[in-house]
N, C-alpha and C positions, 0 to 999 in steps of 0.2 A: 525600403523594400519590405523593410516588414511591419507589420501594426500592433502584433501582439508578441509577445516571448513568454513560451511559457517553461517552467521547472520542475517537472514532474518526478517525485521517487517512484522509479520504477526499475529497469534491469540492462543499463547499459552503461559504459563506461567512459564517455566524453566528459571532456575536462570543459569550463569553463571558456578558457581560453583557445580552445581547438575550435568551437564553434564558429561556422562561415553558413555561408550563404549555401554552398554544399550538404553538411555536415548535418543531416536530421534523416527521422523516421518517418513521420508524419508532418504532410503540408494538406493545409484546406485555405483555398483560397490566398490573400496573402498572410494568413496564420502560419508561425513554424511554430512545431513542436517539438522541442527537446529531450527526449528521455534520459534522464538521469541516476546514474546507479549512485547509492547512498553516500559512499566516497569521494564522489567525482566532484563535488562542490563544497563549499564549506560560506561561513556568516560574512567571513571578511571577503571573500570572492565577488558575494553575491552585493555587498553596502559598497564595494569599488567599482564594480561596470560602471561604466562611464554614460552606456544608456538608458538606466533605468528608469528615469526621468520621463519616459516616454513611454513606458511600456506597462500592459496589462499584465500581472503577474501569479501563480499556479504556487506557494510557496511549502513543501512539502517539510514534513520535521527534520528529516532526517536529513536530506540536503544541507540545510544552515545550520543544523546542530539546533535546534528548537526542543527534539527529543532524539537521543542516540538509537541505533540501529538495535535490535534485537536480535543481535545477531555474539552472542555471547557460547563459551565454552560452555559442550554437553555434560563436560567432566565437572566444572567450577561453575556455579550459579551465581553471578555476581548481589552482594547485599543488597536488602532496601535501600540502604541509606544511600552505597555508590552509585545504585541506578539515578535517588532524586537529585543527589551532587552535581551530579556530570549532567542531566536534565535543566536543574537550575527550571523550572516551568516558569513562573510569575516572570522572571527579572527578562530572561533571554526573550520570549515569547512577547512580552509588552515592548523592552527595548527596538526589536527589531520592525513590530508595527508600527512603532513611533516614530522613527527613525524612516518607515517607509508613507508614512500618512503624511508627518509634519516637512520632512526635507523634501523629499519627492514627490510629493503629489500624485502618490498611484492612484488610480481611478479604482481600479477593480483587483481585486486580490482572494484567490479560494488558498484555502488552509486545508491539509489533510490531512484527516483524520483517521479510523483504522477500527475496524468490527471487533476486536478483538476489548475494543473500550468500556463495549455495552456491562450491561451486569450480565453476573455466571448464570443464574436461572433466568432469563427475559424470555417470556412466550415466544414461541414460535412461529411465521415467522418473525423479526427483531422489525418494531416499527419504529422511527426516528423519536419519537417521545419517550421510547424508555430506557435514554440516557439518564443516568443520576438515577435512575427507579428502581435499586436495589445496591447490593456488596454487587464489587468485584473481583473475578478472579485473583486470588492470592498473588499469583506468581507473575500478573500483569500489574497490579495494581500503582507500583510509583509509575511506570509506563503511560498507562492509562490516567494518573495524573496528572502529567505537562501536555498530555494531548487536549486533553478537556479543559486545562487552563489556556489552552491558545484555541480554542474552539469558541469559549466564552468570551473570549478577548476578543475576538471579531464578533461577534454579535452586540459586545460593550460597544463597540467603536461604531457602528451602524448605530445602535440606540443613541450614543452619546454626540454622535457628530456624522448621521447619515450616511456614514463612509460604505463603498457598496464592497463590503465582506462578510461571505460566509464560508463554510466549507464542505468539503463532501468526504463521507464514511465509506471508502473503500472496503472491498471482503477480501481476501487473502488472492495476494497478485502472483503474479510467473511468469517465464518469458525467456526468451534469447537473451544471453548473456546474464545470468541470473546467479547467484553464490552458490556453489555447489559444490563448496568446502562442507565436506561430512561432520565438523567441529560446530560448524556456525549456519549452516541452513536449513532452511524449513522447509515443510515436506513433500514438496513437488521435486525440487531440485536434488533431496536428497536421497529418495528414493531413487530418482533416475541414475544418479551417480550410485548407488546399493548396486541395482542390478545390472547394470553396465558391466560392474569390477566382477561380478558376480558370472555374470556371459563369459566374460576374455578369462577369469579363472579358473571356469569350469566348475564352482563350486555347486551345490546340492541343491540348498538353500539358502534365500535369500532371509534376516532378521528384522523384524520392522515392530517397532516400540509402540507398546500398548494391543489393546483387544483386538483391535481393528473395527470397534463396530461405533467408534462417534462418526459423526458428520459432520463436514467441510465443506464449502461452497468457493471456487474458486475461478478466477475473472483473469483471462490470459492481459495481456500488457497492453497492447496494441487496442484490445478494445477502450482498456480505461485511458489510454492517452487519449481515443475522441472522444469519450466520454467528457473529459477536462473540457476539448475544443467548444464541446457542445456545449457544456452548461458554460462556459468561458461570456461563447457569441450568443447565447440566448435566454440564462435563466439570469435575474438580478437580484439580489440578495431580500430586497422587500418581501416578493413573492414568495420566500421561506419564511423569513421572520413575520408575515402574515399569517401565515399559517401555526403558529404558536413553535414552530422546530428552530433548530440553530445551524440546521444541514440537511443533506439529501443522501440517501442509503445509495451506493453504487454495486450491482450485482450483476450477477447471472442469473439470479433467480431458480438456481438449480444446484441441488447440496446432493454429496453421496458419499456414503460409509467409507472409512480408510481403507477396509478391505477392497471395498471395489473401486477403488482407485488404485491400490498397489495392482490389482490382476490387470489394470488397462496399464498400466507402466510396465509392467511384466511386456506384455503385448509387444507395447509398442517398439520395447528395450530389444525384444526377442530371446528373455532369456526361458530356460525349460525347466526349472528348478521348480523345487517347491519354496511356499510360503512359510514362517514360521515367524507368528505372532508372540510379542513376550508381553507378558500380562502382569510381569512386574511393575512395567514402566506406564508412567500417567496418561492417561487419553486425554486431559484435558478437558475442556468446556464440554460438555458431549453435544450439543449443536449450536450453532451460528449460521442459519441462515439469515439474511437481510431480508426484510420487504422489500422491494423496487416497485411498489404503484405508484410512487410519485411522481419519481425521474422517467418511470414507463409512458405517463401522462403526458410529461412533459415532450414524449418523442425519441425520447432514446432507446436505446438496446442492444446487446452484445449480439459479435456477427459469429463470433469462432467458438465450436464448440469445444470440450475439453479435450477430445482426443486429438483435432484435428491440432490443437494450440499445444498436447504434451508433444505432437510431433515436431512440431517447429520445434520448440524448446529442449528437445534430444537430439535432432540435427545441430541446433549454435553448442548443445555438452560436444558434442562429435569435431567440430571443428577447435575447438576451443580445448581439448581434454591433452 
């Protein structure tokens, strides 16, 4: 009953084994789509299915452990070295292609990848060539490591034995059931969860790290899960690697200041407080927008925009909190 399975990191929390014929977000045709929260699968879960053999496969880092979650304490930074440790890039990364090319015989296989890879200063906006075309960000940088070691690796495998892999660069995702642990998430869910606590305790103002004045481009869940179906059932990895790239930028195509994203979270949250930006703390990249003309060529494009996608996404904190 089904043709394809796919694994996508994204903001939900199905187990491996919970998964039926029921159990999904999105279906297109006989495609199920899976969403997967970071946790919810691991490498051994994913080399035991019994069906894998048969199926087209989405394989996310964070899912098999390829590269761990970034999802680390605001208090404790953890080291370079523990980040490339626990990454392991080359060995995991090739191991589990191998493993997936030589025993199973996957036909088709995307690898994701993650905006945050590109280098700190890349023109704006970020076109798929200018991976590897500068430094990167410090505090990404083992991160952005084993990502670009499994990004190459599918393109090695395509060059070296036609295998049809490539992957796609994701911009900073969100969605219903998303981490909204104040310790460990990032800035859509944290903010929501800010002024929510913020609402119910009547406080002033709400605190939100850094100037407020970088830029963020952010792509709710639900659009990049078709996003995956689509380029799944329609682009094939040649039609990249003709084109001189190693992946397709997946966007919104639309970036906006942290400030005016905390005021539409405010909004949507309902709280009346004021804002109050600490300019101690780092802004980060000051922008990351992606290019999307390619994958826009190709026919794709996000449906939700971001207010209507924080509301979802503050409805599932509400059921959930």
């Amino acid at each position: 009953l089904i043709s394809m399975f796919f694994l996508v990191s994204a903001c939900s929390s199905i187990q491996l084994n919970d998964i039926n014929e029921k159990q999904h977000f999105v279906r297109s045709g006989e495609t199920l789509m899976v969403i997967a929260w970071r946790y919810g699968l691991n490498y051994q879960d994913l080399i035991s299915w019994n069906k894998i053999s048969n199926t087209d496969l989405i394989i996310p880092g964070q899912i098999i452990k390829l590269t761990p979650p970034l999802n680390y304490s605001r208090k404790k930074l953890p080291s370079s070295r523990d980040i490339i440790a626990a990454n392991k890039p080359i060995d995991i990364n090739d191991k589990t292609l191998s493993i997936l090319h030589q025993k199973y015989s996957v036909k088709k296989l995307i690898f994701l990848g993650s905006s945050c890879i590109y280098p700190k200063k890349s023109s704006q906006p970020i076109l798929e060539e200018f991976l590897l075309a500068g430094p990167l960000e410090i505090t990404n940088e083992p991160y952005a490591i084993a990502k670009i070691a499994g990004i190459k690796l599918c393109e090695s495998y395509f060059n070296q034995y036609g295998s049809n892999f490539y992957s796609l660069m994701p911009c900073n995702l969100y969605g219903p059931n998303d981490n909204f642990n104040l310790e460990t998430s990032h800035v859509i869910p944290a903010l929501l969860n800010k002024f929510h606590s913020a609402k119910i305790k009547n406080k002033p103002q709400v605190e939100i790290w850094g100037s407020g004045e970088a830029y963020r481009e952010f792509l709710y869940v639900d659009d990049f899960a078709e996003a995956c179906i689509f380029c799944m059932l329609n682009i094939d990895a040649k039609l990249i690697y003709d084109e001189g790239i190693s992946h397709l930028n997946i966007g919104s195509g639309i970036d906006l200041k942290i400030s005016e994203l905390a005021s539409m979270i405010k909004k949507v949250v309902g709280f009346n407080g004021a804002l109050l930006f600490n300019k101690k703390m780092p802004d980060g990249t000051k922008r990351k927008l992606l290019n999307i003309d390619r994958i826009s060529k190709f026919g794709w494009k996000a449906i939700y925009d971001l207010e209507s996608g924080l509301k979802e996404t503050y409805q599932s904190f509400l059921l959930n909190d």
